[in-house]
VORO-144718 format. One line per field, with one value per residue (C-alpha): residue in one letter; residue number from 0; y, z, x. Coordinates in steps of 0.02 Angstrom, whole numbers. Each point is the difference from the previous one (the first is absolute). Last residue first. Layout:
! residues N
guke <- (a	...)
bator <- (NUM	...)
north <- (Y	...)
up <- (Z	...)
east <- (X	...)
This chain:
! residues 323
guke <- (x	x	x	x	x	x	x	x	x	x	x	x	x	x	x	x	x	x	x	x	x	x	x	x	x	x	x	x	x	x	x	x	x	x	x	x	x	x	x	x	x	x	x	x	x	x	x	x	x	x	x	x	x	x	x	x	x	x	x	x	x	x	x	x	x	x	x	x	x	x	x	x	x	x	x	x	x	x	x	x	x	x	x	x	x	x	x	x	x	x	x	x	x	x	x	x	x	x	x	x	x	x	x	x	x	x	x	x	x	x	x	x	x	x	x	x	x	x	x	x	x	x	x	x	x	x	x	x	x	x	x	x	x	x	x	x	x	x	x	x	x	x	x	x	x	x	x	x	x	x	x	x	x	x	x	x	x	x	x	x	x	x	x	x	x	x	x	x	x	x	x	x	x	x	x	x	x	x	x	x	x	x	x	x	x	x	x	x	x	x	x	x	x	x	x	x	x	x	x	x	x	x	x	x	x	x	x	x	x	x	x	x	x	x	x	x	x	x	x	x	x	x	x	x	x	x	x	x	x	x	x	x	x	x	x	x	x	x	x	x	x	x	x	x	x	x	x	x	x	x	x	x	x	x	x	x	x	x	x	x	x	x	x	x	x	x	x	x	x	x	x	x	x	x	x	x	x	x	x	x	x	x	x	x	x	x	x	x	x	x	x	x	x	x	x	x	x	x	x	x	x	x	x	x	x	x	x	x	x	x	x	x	x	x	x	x	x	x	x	x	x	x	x)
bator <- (322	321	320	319	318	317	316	315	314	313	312	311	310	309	308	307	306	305	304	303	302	301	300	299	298	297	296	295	294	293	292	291	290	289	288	287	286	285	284	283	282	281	280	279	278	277	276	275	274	273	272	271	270	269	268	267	266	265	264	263	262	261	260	259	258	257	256	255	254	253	252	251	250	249	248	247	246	245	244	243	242	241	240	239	238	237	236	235	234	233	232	231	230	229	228	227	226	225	224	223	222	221	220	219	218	217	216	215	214	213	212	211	210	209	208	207	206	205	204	203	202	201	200	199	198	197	196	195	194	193	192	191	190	189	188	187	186	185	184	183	182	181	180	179	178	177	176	175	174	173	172	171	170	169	168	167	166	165	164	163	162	161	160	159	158	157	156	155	154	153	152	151	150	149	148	147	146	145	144	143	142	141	140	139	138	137	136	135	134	133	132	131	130	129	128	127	126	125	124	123	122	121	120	119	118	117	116	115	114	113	112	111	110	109	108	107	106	105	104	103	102	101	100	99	98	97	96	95	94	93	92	91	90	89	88	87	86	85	84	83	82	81	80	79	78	77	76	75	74	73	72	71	70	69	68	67	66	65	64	63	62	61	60	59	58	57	56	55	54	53	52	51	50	49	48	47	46	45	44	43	42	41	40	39	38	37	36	35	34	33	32	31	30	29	28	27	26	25	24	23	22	21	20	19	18	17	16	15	14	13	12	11	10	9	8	7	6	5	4	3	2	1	0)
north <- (-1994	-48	-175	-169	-118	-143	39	134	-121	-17	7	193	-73	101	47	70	192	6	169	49	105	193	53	-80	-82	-73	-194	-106	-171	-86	-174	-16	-143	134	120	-112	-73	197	28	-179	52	180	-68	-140	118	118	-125	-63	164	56	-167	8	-7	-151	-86	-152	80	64	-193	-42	-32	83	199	-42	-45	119	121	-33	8	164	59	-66	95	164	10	17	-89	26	-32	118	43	62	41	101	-55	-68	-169	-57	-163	-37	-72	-163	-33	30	-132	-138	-126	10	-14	145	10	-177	5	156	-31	-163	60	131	-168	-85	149	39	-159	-4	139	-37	-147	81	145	-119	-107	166	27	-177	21	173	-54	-169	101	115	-156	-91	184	18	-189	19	29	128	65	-54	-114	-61	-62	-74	-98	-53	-89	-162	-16	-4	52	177	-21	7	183	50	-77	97	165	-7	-31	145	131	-23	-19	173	65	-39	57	-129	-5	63	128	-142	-56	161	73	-122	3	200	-42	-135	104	149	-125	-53	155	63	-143	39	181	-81	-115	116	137	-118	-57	188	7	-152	66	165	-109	-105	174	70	-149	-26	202	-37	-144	97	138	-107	-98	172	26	-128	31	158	-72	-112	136	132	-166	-30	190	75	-159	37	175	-5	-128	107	164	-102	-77	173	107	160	58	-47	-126	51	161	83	91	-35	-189	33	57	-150	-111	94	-10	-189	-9	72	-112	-163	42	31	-177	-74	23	-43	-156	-70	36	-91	-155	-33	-14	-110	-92	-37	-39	-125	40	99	97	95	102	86	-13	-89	160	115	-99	35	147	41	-88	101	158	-58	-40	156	102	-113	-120	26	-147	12	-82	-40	47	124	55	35	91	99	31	63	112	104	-9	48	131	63	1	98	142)
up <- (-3171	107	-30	50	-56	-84	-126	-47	-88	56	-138	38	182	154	158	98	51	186	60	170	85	26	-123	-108	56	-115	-14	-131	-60	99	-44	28	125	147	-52	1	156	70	-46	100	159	13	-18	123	127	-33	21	163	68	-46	60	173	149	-79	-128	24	13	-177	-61	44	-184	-117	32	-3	-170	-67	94	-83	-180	55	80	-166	-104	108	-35	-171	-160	-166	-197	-95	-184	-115	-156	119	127	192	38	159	94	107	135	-11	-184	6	161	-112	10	189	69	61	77	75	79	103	54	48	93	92	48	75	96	58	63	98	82	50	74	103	49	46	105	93	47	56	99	96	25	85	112	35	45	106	86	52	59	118	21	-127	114	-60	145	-25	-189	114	123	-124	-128	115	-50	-183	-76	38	-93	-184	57	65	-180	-78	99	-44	-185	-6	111	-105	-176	47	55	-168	-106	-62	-181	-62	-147	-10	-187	-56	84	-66	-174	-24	64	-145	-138	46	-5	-170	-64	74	-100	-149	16	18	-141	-125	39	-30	-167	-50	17	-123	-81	-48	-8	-128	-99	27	-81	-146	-23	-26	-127	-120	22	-83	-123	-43	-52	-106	-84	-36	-79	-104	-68	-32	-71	-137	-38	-15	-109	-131	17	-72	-121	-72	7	-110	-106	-39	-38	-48	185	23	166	134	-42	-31	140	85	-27	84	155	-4	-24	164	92	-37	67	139	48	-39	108	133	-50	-6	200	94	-119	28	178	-19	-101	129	139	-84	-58	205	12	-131	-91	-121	-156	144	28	-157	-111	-125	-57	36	-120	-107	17	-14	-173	-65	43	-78	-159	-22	57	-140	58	-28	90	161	96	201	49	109	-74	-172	91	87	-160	-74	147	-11	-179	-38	122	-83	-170	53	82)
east <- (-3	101	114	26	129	75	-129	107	125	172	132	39	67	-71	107	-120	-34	-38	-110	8	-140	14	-82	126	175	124	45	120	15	-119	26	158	9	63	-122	-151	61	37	-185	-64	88	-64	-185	5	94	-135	-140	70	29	-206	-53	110	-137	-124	119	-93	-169	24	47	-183	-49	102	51	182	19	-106	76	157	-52	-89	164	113	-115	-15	197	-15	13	104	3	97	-67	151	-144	-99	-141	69	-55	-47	24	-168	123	-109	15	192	6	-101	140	3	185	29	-192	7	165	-25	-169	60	154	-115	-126	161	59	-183	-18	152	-23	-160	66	149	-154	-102	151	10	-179	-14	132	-21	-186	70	126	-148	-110	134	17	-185	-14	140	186	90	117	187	17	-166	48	175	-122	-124	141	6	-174	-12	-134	40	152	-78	-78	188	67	-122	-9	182	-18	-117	101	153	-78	-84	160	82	-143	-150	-20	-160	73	154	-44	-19	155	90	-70	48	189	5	-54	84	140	-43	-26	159	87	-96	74	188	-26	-79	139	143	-109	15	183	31	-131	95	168	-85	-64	160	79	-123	41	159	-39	-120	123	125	-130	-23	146	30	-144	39	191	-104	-98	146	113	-179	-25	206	20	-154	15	190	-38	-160	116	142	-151	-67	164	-58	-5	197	38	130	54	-172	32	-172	69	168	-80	-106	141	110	-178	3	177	-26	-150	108	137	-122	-50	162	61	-151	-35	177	-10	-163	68	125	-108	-134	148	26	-188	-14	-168	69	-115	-73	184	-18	175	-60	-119	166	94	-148	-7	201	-23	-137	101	158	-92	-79	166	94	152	168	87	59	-147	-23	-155	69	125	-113	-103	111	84	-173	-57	170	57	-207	13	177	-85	-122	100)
């Protein structure tokens, strides 16, 4: 039964590797290795010998484990190599160690490479992800600044009935324009006045509007882009040996009140403070998520908590902590 395994593993061998000489098992087996060794597709950088090389590969080195086992079996027979024989057993370790460790390495330069594949395919994927949730950032982003900026805007009828009380209050100074303003019933001292309330009301509101769009953007501008933002979040760090470094929602409303609360600013927003402050606050967080700096948020007593994205290399200076 033996000898018909060896007749059986051995001729394959030697077909495949192309010998027809006698040739020892030892020497056979070191010589398929290191066919097999050439054989590895890494060794190539032309991609069509790439090719051939790894059908090579995928065809020698199961050839290669059955014909270790066939050795080993051979060994625990004591058919192989005899236990008195020292330098015969040395020789046999010494080929059977340096092909076993070259073959390993082999092989894990294989997995090493399939898993460099998932791992690209894995990103690949993740980076998808990224995009599209950055992109709803952005246009959370962008929907939460509109309605900021437009909290005083004038609707569509309002724009109507102010630009008409405009032009009619415009036309009263003109007096070919009396007859059609008396057509439509606003004749006298009492309309002129209404028509002049109307206007001056609306072109408030139109300046207003303005003014609180431009002093929004400035709020906006100033606190992403103030170099001493961590100090004025009051960053905290969390105690353990992984510390994560976070703020909360109160922060960014005190930061904003702050901001809002100067001088006569207050007055300003007389009628919409609390909408104007919430917008304000909204806004900023999705900036901070949509550059990255918050990293990741949970929720904690019922008020949001925003872990940052903190590099190792940053000292703690950079920031303030509780005590």
């Amino acid at each position: 039964m033996g000898n018909e395994i060896k007749e059986n593993i051995v001729t394959r061998v030697k077909k495949e590797l192309g010998i027809s000489d006698a040739v020892d098992d030892l020497a056979l087996y070191e010589f398929l290795c290191k066919t097999l060794i050439e054989n590895h597709p890494d060794k190539y950088s032309d991609r069509e010998a790439q090719k051939i090389a790894e059908e090579r590969f995928k065809v020698l080195s199961p050839l290669r484990d059955e014909f270790f086992s066939y050795l080993e079996m051979q060994r625990a027979s004591n058919q192989l190599v005899k236990t008195n024989d020292s330098g015969e057993a040395s020789k046999y370790e010494s080929i059977i160690k340096s092909t076993s460790q070259e073959i390993e390495i082999l092989k894990l330069k294989d997995k090493i490479k399939r898993l460099e594949v998932e791992l690209k395919e894995k990103n690949n994927s993740l980076e998808k992800v990224r995009k599209q949730y950055d992109d709803l950032i952005a246009q959370s982003a962008g929907i939460a600044k509109e309605n900021l900026t437009d909290i005083y805007k004038p609707k569509k009828f309002g724009n109507f009935i102010g630009l008409s009380a405009t032009l009619l209050t415009i036309s009263t100074f003109n007096d070919k324009c009396q007859s059609l303003i008396a057509s439509l019933g606003v004749t006298g001292k009492i309309g002129n006045l209404i028509l002049i309330i109307i206007t001056v009301v609306w072109l408030m509101r139109l300046g207003r509007n303005i003014i609180v769009k431009s002093f929004a953007n400035s709020i906006i501008d100033k606190t992403l882009m103030d170099p001493d933002l961590k100090v004025k979040l009051h960053i905290i760090k969390t105690r353990g040996s992984y510390p994560y470094y976070y703020f909360t929602e109160s922060d960014v409303v005190s930061l904003v009140d702050k901001q809002l609360q100067k001088g006569y600013l207050p007055i300003l927003f007389w009628g919409a403070y609390n909408t104007i402050r919430r917008s304000l606050v909204e806004y900023l967080i999705l900036e901070l998520e949509h550059k990255h700096f918050i990293e990741r948020t949970s929720n904690n007593d019922l008020q949001k908590i925003f872990y940052i994205h903190h590099e190792r290399n940053i000292s703690d200076s950079d920031y303030t902590f509780d005590v």
